[in-house]
Residue, then its C-alpha position, 0 to 999 in steps of 0.5 A: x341233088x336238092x338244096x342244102x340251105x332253106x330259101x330266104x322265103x321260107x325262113x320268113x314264113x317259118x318267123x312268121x309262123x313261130x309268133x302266130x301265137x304272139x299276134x293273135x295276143x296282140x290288138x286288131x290294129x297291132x296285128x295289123x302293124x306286125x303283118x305290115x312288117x312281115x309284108x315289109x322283109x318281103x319286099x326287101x326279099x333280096x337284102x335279107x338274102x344278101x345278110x345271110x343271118x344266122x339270125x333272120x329276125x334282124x334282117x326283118x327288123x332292120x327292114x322295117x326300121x329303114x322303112x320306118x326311117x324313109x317315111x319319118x324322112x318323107x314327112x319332115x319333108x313334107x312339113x318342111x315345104x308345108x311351114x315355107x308356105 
């Protein structure tokens, strides 16, 4: 009996795949921020697993935002200890 419902995986190669088009649009270094967050759900593979999305976009989205959201965080910090001393 195969599988009844498409791998995680596979939905995000088939997102990706369907804005190829609105990528080779976009600058070189844009390009680059779009695959960074493509490269972002995939290193959440298991969260957007768990959401189980009719709609795979926002589990993608919402990676990079957390992302996003740790790095802002990171850096008030780092500014933070840089204006104490």
């Amino acid at each position: 009996m195969g599988r009844t419902v498409i791998p995680y995986s596979q939905i995000l190669k088939l997102e990706e795949d369907s804005l190829k088009n609105f990528r080779r649009a976009l600058p070189a270094a844009k390009q680059e921020i779009l695959d960074e967050i493509f490269r972002i759900a995939k290193r959440n593979l298991a969260s957007g697993v768990m959401a189980s999305d009719s709609e795979p976009k926002f589990s993608i989205i919402f990676s990079a935002i957390i992302e996003l959201q740790r790095q802002i965080d990171d850096l008030e910090k780092t500014v933070k200890q840089l204006k104490k001393n």
